[in-house]
N, C-alpha and C positions, 0 to 999 in steps of 0.2 A: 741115764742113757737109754732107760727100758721107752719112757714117753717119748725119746725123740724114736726111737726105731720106730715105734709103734706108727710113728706120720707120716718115715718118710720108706718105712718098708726095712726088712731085717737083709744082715747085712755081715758073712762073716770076714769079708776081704777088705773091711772098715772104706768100703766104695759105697759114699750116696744114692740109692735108689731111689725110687718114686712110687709112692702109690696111685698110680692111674686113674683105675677105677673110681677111688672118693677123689680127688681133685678133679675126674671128669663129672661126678656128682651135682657136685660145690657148684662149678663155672655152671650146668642146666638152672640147678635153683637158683643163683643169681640171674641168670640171665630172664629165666620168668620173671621173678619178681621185679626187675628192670621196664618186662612189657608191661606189667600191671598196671607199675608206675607210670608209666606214657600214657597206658589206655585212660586209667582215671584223671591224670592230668589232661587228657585231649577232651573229653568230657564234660571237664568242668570248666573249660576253652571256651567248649562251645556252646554250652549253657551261657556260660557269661556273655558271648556275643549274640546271642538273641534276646538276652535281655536286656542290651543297650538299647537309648531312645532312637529315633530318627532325627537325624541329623534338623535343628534346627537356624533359625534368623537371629542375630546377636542382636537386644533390645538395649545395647546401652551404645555410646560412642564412645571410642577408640582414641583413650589422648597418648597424643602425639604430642604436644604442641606445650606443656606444661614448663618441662624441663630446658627446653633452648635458651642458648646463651648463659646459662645459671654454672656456674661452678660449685664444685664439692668436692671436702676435702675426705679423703678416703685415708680410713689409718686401719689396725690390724685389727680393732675391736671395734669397728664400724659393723654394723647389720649388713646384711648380704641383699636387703631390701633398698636399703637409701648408698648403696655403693656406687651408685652412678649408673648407667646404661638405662633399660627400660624390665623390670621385675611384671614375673609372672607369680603371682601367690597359688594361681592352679596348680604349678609344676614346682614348685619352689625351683627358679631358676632366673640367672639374667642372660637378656640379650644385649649385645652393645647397640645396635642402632634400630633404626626403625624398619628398613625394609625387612631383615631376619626377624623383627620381633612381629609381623605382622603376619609373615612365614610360618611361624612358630605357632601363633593364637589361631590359625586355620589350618594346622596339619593334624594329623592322625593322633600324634598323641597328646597333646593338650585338648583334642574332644575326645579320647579318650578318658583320659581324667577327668571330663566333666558329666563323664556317663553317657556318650553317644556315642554312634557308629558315623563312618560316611557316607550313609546312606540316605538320601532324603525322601520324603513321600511324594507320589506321582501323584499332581492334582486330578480331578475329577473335572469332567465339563462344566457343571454345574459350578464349580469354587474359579474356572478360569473366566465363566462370565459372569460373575459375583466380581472378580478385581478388574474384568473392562468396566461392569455399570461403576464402581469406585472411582475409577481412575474419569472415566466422563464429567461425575459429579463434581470430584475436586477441580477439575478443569474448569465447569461450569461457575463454579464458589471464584477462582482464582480472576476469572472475566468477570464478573459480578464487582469484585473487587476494585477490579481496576477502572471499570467503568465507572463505579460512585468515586472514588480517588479523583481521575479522571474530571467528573461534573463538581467537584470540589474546589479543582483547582480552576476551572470553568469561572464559577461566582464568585470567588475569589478574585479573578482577574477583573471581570465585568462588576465589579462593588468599586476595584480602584477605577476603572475609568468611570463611574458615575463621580467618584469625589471628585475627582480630577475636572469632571466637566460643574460640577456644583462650586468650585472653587474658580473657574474662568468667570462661571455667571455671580460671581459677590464681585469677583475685580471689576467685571463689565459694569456691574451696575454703579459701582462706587465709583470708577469714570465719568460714569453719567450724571452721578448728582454732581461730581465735582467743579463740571462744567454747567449745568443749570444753575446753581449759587453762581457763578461769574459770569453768568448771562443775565442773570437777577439784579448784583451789583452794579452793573453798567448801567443797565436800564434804569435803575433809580438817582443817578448822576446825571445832572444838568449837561447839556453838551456846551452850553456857551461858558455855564462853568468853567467845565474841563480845562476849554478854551483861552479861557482867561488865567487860569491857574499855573497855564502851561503844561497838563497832562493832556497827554492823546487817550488815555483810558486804563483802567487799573488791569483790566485782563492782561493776559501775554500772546495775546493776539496781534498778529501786524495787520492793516490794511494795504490793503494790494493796491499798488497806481494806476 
C-alpha cells in the first residue's frame, strides 16, 4: 500500500488523492517530446519532398488493350497481380477498369512512389524553340514522305497504262498480219478458177452490189 500512496498521494480517510504536481510534470514531458516528434518528423517531410524529381513524360505506352474480352478464373490463391482488373506493381494495387486506373498511374501517389513530385520544370525559350524547329522538321520528313509515296504510286499507274497501251499495239498488229495473209491468199487464186470452182473467194469478205 506504501508504493500505491506514494503516486497517488497519502491519505488517512482511505480517500484517493492525486499527486498534481508530478502528473502535471509527466503530461509537459510528454507533451514536448510529442513536439519533437512532429518537428523531426516535418523535417524529414520536407527533406524528402525536395529531393523528389520533377515530375516527368511517361516513355513507355500504356496497355489497355491487352486484357479485353479475355476471361480469368479467380480463386483464393490466385496472385493479386493476375486477379483480373488492371495491376499496378508501383503501388501493389488493383484497379478495376481503365478510366480509374489511368486516374491512378497520374495522381500524386503512384508518382510518388516513383520518386517524383507534381511538379514539372518550366521550359526555357531556348528548349521551346528547340521543339518548334522539331516539330517543323518532322513535318517536313512526314511531306517528304508523302510526296515520294505519292510519285510511287504515280509510276506505278503510268507503268500499267504503258502495258496496257503495248498490249493494244501486239493485238493491233496481229490484226494486221492476219488480214495481209488473206489479202495474200486471194491474190494468189485465179479468179476464173474461183469461178469455175464455184467459190467467190476464201476470205470472209462480202462484196458489196
Amino acid at each position: 500500500m506504501a508504493g500505491i500512496n506514494d503516486t497517488l498521494g497519502h491519505s488517512d480517510s482511505f480517500r484517493r488523492t492525486w499527486d498534481t504536481a508530478r502528473f502535471e510534470k509527466m503530461a509537459k514531458e510528454k507533451e514536448k517530446a510529442d513536439k519533437d516528434k512532429d518537428s523531426k518528423r516535418g523535417k524529414a517531410g520536407a527533406g524528402a519532398t525536395t529531393e523528389r524529381e520533377l515530375l516527368k513524360r511517361r516513355e513507355y505506352k500504356v496497355d489497355l488493350d491487352s486484357k479485353l474480352g479475355k476471361s480469368v478464373v479467380v480463386t483464393k490463391s490466385t496472385p493479386q497481380a493476375q486477379s483480373g482488373g488492371y495491376y499496378c506493381n508501383v503501388c501493389d494495387c488493383v484497379v478495376k477498369d481503365s478510366i480509374n486506373f489511368l486516374d491512378h498511374i497520374n495522381g500524386r501517389k503512384h508518382q510518388r512512389n516513383l520518386g517524383m513530385s507534381m511538379k514539372i520544370e518550366r521550359s526555357t525559350l531556348d528548349q521551346v524553340k528547340e521543339r518548334f524547329e522539331f516539330n517543323k522538321k518532322r513535318k517536313d520528313e512526314e511531306k517528304k514522305k508523302y510526296d515520294f509515296e505519292q510519285r510511287v504510286r504515280e509510276l506505278k499507274e503510268e507503268e500499267e497504262k504503258l502495258k496496257e497501251y503495248r498490249r493494244e499495239q501486239k493485238k493491233a498488229r496481229k490484226r494486221k498480219e492476219r488480214g495481209e495473209e488473206e489479202d495474200d491468199l486471194e491474190a494468189e487464186v485465179d479468179p476464173e478458177m474461183q469461178a469455175m470452182m464455184g467459190f467467190s473467194g476464201f476470205g470472209a469478205k462480202k462484196k458489196k452490189a
